[in-house]
C-alpha beads as a LAMMPS data file, in Angstrom:
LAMMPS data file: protein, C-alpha beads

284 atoms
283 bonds

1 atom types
1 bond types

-500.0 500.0 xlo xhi
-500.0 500.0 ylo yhi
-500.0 500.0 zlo zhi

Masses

1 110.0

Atoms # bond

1 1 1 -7.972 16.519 -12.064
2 1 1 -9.948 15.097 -8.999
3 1 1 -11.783 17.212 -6.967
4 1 1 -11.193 15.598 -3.511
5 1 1 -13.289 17.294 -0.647
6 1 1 -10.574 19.110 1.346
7 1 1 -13.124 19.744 4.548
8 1 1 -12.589 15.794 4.914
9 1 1 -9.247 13.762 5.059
10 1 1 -7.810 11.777 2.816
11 1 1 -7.689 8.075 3.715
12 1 1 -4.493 6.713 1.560
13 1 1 -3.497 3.003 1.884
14 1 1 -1.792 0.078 0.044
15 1 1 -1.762 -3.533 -0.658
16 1 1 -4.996 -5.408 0.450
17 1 1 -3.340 -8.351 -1.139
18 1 1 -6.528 -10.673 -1.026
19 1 1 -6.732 -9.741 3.031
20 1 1 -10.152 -9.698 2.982
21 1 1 -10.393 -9.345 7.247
22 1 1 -8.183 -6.535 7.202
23 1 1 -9.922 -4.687 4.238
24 1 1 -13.334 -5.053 5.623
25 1 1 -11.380 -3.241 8.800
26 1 1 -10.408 -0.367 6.989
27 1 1 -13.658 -0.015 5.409
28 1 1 -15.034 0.442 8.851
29 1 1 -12.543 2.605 9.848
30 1 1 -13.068 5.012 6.939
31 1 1 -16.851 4.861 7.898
32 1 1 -16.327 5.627 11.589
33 1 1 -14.054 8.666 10.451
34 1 1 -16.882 9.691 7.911
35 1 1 -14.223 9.521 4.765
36 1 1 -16.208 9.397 2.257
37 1 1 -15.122 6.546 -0.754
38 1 1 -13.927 10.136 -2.936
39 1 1 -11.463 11.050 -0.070
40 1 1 -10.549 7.127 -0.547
41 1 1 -7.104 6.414 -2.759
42 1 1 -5.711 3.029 -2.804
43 1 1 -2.087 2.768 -4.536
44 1 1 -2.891 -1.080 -5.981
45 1 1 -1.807 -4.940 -5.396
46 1 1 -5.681 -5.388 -4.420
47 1 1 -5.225 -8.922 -5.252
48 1 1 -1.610 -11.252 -3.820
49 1 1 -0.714 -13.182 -1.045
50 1 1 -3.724 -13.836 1.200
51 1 1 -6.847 -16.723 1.058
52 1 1 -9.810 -14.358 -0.688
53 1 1 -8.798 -12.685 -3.955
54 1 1 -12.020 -12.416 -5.893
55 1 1 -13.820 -11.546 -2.649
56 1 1 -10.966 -8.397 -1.719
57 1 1 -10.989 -6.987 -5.428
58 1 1 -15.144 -6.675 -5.068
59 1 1 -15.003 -5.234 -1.824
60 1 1 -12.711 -2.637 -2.852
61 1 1 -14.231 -2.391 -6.477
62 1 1 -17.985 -1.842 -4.505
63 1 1 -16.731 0.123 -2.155
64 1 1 -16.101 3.068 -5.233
65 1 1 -12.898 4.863 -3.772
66 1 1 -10.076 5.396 -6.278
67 1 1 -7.426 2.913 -7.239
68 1 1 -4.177 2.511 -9.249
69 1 1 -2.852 -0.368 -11.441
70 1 1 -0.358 -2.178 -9.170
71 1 1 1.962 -4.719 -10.637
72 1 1 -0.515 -7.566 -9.967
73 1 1 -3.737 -5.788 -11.243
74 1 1 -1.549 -5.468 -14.447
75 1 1 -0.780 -9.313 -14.713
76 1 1 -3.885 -10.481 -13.352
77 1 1 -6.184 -8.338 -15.988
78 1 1 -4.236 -10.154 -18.630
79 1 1 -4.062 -13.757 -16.918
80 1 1 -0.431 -13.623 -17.028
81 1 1 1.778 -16.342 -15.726
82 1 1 3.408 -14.458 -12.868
83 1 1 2.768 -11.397 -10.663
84 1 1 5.996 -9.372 -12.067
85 1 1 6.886 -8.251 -8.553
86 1 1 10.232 -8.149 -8.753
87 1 1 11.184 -10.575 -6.689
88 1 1 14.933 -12.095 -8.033
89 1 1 14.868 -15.320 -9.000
90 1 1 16.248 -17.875 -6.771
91 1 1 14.890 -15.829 -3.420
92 1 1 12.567 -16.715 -1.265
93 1 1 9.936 -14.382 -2.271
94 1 1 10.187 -15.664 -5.826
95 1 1 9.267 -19.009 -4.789
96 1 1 6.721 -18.547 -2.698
97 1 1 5.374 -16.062 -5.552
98 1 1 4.753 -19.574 -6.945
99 1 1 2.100 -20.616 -4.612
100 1 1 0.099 -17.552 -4.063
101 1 1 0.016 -16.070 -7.662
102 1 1 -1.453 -19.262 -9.886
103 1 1 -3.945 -19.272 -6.704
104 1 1 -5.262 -16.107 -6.915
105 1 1 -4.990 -16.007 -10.693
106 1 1 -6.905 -19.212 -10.741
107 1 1 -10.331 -17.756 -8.784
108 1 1 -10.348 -14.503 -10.579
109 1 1 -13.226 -13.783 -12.267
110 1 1 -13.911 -11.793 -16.081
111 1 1 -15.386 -9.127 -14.387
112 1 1 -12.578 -8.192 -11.689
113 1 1 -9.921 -8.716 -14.925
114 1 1 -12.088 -6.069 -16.944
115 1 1 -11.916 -4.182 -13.344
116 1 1 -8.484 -4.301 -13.066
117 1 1 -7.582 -3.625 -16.817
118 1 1 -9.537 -0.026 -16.855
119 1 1 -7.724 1.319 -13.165
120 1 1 -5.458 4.441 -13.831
121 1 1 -1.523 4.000 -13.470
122 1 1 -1.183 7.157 -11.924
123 1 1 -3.705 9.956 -10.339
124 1 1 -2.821 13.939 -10.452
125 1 1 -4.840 15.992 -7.861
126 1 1 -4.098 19.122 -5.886
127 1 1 -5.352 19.220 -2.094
128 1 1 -4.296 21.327 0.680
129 1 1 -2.767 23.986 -1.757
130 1 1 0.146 21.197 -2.480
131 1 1 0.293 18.813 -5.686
132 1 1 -0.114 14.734 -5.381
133 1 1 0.985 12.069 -7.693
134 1 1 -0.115 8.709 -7.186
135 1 1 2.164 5.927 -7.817
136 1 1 2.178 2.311 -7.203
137 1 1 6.150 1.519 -7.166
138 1 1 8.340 3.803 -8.819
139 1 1 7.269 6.927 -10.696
140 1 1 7.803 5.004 -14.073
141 1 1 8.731 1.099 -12.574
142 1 1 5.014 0.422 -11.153
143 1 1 7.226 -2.367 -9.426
144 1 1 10.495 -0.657 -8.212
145 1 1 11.366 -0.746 -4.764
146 1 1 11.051 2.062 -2.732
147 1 1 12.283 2.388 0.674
148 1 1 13.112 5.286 3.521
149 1 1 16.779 4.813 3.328
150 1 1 17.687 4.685 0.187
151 1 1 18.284 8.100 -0.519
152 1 1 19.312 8.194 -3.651
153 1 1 16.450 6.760 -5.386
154 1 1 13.980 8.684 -3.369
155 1 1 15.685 11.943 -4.897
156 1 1 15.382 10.166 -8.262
157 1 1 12.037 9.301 -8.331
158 1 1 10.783 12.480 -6.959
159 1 1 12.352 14.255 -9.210
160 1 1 10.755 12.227 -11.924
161 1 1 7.551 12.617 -10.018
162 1 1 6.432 16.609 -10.981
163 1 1 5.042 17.047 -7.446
164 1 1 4.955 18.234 -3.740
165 1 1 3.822 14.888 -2.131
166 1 1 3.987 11.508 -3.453
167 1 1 1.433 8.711 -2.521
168 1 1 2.947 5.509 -3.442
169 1 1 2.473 1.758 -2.383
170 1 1 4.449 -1.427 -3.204
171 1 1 7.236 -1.294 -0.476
172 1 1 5.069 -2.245 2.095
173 1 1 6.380 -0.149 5.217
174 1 1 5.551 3.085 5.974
175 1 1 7.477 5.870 5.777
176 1 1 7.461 9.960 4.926
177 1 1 10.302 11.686 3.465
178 1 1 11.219 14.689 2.535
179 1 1 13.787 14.772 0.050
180 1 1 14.562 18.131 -1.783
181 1 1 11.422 20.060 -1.225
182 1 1 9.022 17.652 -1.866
183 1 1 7.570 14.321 0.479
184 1 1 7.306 10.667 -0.690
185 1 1 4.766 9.630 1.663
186 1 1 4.197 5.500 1.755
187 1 1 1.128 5.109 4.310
188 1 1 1.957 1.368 4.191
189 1 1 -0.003 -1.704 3.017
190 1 1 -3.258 -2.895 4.329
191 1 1 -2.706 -6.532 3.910
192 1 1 0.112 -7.794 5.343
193 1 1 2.293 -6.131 8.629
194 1 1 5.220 -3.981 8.492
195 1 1 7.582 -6.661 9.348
196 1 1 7.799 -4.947 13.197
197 1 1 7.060 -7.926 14.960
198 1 1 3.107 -6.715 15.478
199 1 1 -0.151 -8.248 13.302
200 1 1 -0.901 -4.629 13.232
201 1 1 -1.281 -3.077 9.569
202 1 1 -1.515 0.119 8.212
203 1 1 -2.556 3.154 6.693
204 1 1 -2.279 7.173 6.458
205 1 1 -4.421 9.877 6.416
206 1 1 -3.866 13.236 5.075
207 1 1 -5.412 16.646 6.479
208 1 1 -5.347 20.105 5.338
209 1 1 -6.194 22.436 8.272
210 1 1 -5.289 25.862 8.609
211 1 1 -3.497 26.239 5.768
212 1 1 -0.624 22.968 6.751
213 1 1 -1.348 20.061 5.425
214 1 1 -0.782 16.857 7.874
215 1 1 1.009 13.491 6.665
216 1 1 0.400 10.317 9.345
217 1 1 0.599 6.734 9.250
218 1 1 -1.481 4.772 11.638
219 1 1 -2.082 1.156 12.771
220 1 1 -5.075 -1.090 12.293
221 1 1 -5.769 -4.170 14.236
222 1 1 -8.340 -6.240 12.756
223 1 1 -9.095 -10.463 12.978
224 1 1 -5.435 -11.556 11.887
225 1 1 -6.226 -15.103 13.195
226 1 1 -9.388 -15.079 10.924
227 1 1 -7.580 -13.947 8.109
228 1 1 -4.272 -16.557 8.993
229 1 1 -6.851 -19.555 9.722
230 1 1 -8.439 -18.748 5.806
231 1 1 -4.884 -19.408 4.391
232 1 1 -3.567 -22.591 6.456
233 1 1 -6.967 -23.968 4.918
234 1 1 -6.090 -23.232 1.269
235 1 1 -2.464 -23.727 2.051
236 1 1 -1.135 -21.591 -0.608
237 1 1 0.942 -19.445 1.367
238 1 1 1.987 -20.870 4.622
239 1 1 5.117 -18.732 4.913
240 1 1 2.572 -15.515 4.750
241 1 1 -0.039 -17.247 7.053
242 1 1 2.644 -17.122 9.503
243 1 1 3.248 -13.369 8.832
244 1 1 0.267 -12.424 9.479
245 1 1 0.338 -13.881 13.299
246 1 1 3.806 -13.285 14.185
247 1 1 4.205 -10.024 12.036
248 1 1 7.683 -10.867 10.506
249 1 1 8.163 -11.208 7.046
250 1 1 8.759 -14.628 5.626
251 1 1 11.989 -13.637 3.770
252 1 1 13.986 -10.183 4.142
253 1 1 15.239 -10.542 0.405
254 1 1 13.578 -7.420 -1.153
255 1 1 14.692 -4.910 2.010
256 1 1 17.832 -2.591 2.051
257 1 1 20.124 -3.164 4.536
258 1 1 18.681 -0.584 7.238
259 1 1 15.652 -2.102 6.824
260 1 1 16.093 -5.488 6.802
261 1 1 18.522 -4.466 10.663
262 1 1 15.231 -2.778 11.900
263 1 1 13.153 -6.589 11.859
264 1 1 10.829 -6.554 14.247
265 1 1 11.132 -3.508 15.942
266 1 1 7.936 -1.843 16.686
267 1 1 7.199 1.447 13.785
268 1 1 5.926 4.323 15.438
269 1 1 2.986 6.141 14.106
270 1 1 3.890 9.299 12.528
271 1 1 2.678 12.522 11.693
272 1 1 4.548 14.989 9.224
273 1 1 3.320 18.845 9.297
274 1 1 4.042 20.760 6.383
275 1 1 3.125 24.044 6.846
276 1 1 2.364 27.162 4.336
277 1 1 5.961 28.816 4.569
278 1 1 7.683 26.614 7.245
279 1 1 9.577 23.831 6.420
280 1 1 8.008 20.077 6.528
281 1 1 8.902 18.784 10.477
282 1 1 8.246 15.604 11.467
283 1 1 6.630 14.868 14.850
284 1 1 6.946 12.207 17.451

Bonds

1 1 1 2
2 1 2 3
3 1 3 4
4 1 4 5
5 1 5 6
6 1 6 7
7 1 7 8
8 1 8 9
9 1 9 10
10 1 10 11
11 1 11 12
12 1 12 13
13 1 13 14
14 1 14 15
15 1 15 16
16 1 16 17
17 1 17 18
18 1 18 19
19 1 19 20
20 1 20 21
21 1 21 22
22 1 22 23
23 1 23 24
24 1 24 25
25 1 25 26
26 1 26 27
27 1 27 28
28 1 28 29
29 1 29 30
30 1 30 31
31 1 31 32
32 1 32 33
33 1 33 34
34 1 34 35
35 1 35 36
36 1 36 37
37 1 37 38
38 1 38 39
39 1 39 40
40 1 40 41
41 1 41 42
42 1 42 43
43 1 43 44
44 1 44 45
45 1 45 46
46 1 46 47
47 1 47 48
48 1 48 49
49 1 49 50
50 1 50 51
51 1 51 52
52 1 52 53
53 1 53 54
54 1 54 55
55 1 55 56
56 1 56 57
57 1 57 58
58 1 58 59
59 1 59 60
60 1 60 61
61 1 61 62
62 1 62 63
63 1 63 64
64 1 64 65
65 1 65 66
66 1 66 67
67 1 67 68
68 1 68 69
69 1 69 70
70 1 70 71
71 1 71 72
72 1 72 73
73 1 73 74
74 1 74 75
75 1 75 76
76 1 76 77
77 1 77 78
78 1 78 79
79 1 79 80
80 1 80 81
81 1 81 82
82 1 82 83
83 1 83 84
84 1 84 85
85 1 85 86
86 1 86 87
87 1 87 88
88 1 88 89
89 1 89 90
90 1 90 91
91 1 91 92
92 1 92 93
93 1 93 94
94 1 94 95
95 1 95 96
96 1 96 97
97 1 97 98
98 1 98 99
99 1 99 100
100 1 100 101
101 1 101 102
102 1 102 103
103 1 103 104
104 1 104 105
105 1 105 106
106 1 106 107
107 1 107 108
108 1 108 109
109 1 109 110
110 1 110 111
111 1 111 112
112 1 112 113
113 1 113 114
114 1 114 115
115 1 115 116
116 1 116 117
117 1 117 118
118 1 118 119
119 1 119 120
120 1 120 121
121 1 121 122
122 1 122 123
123 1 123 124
124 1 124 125
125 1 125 126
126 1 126 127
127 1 127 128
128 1 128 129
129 1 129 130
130 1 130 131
131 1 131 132
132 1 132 133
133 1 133 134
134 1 134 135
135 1 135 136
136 1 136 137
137 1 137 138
138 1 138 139
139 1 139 140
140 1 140 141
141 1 141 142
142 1 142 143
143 1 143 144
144 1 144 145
145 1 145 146
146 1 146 147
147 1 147 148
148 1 148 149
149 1 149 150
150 1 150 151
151 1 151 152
152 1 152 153
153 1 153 154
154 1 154 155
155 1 155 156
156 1 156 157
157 1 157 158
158 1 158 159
159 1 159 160
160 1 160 161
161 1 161 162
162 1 162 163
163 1 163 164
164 1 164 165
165 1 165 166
166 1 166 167
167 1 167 168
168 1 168 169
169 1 169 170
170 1 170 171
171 1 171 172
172 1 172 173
173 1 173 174
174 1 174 175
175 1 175 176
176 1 176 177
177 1 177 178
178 1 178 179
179 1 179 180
180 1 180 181
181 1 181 182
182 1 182 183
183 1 183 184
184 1 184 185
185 1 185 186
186 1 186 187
187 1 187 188
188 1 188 189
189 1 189 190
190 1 190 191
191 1 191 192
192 1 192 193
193 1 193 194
194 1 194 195
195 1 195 196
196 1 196 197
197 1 197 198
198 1 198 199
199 1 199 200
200 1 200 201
201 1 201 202
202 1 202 203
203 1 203 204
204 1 204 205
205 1 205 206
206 1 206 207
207 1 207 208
208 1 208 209
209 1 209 210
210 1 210 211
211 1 211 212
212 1 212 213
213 1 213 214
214 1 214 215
215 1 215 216
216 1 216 217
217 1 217 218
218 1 218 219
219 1 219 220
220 1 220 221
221 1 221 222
222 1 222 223
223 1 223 224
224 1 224 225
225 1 225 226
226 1 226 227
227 1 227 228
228 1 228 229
229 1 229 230
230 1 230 231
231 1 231 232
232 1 232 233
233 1 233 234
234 1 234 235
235 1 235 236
236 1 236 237
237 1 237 238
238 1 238 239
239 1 239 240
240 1 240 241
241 1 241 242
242 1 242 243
243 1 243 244
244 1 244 245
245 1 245 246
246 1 246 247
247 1 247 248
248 1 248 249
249 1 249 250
250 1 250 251
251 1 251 252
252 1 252 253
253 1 253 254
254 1 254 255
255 1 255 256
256 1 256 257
257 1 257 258
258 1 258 259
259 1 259 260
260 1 260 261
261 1 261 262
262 1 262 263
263 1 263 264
264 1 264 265
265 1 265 266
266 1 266 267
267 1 267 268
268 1 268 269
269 1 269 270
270 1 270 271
271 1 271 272
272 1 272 273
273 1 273 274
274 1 274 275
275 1 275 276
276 1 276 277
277 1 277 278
278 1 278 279
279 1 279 280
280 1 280 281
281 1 281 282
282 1 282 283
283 1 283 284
């Protein structure tokens, strides 16, 4: 168990995806909120779409917070042909999958593999008097999709989960839920926008004050064009370069319909209360 310093938050976040701009932002950020790396948790896919893979994966490996096996740490530590996102074949995604992944695979270096091959799948902890699981995807798929309005396999996958909050990653939009007792709380991805029409990314923080433990998402604006210009050079991923200015997803094939309606409409920042004997409430 992981003994996380509960006078501090928690600074959860997914997905730096080779974004090494936007990671170097959130570093910052944690510094200017004095988070120390402990009260750090990142949910995996360190490494994917953007220009600086090797580069991301020593940031975040130097930086000492703690980090999960996503999908791609588990194909990259093995040198493995494809990134196993679960993509279908045929779609969009899938294809350009085929530009980014033999790119980043390709500058990786024995050291980051190793890296990546010892991370945890999963992390148990208890803070605020509630109990976390970690996950990347799904509770046992690390590359499921998992999304706000699909009910059904929320309530599945918490159920599978054997705790009060879930962090997980992977979806790449951010979201709490609260789904029979218990909160899947997806503080979005670091590396690529929410698909809301803004370059803005994201992450969450979690606080325990007072007994109630507080769930939010927030926004991060850091050099997008920097990060965009990086990947026109290497001209891997052109479809994501453009993502990253116009903050709309190259290809809508993974998202549920609800989701996929919702393009480009500004997210909100959230925060979700959960207090000792009330029931969770979320708050504008």
């Amino acid at each position: 168990m992981i003994p996380f310093d509960t006078t501090k938050p928690l600074l959860v976040f997914g997905g730096p995806y080779s974004n090494l701009e936007a990671t170097e932002a959130l570093r910052r950020r944690a510094d200017a909120l004095a988070i120390p790396p402990s009260n750090v948790i990142c949910t995996g896919d360190v490494v994917a779409y953007c220009a600086a893979p090797e580069e991301t994966a020593r940031l975040v490996a130097n930086w000492g917070c703690h980090v999960i096996q996503g999908n791609c740490e588990q194909q990259l530590a093995v040198a493995a042909e494809d990134c196993a996102c679960n993509f279908e074949e045929g779609t969009e995604c899938a294809a350009l999958a085929k530009g980014w992944y033999p790119y980043a695979n390709a500058r990786m270096s024995s050291e980051m593999r190793t890296w990546m091959g010892a991370l945890p799948e999963t992390l148990h902890f208890d803070y605020g008097g509630r109990s976390f699981r970690v996950v990347h995807g799904g509770t046992e798929i690390v590359n499921r999709w998992v999304f706000q309005s699909e009910r059904d396999v929320l309530a599945e996958e918490i159920a599978r989960a054997g705790a009060d909050v879930v962090i997980a990653g992977h979806a790449g939009i951010p979201f709490a839920a609260r789904v029979d007792g218990s909160i899947w709380f997806n503080p979005g991805v670091i590396g690529m926008p929410a698909n809301d029409g803004t370059a803005d990314v994201w992450y969450g923080l979690i606080r325990a004050i007072g007994g109630e433990l507080l769930l939010s998402t927030h926004r991060l604006a850091y050099d997008h064009h920097g990060a965009a210009a990086a990947m026109r050079r290497s001209g891997h991923a052109n479809g994501y370069a453009r993502t990253l200015i116009t903050g709309l997803w190259p290809s809508l094939d993974i998202l549920p319909p609800a989701e996929r309606e919702a393009t480009g409409q500004r997210i909100r920042q959230r925060t979700m209360r959960l207090g000792a004997t009330t029931r969770p409430r979320e708050l504008a």
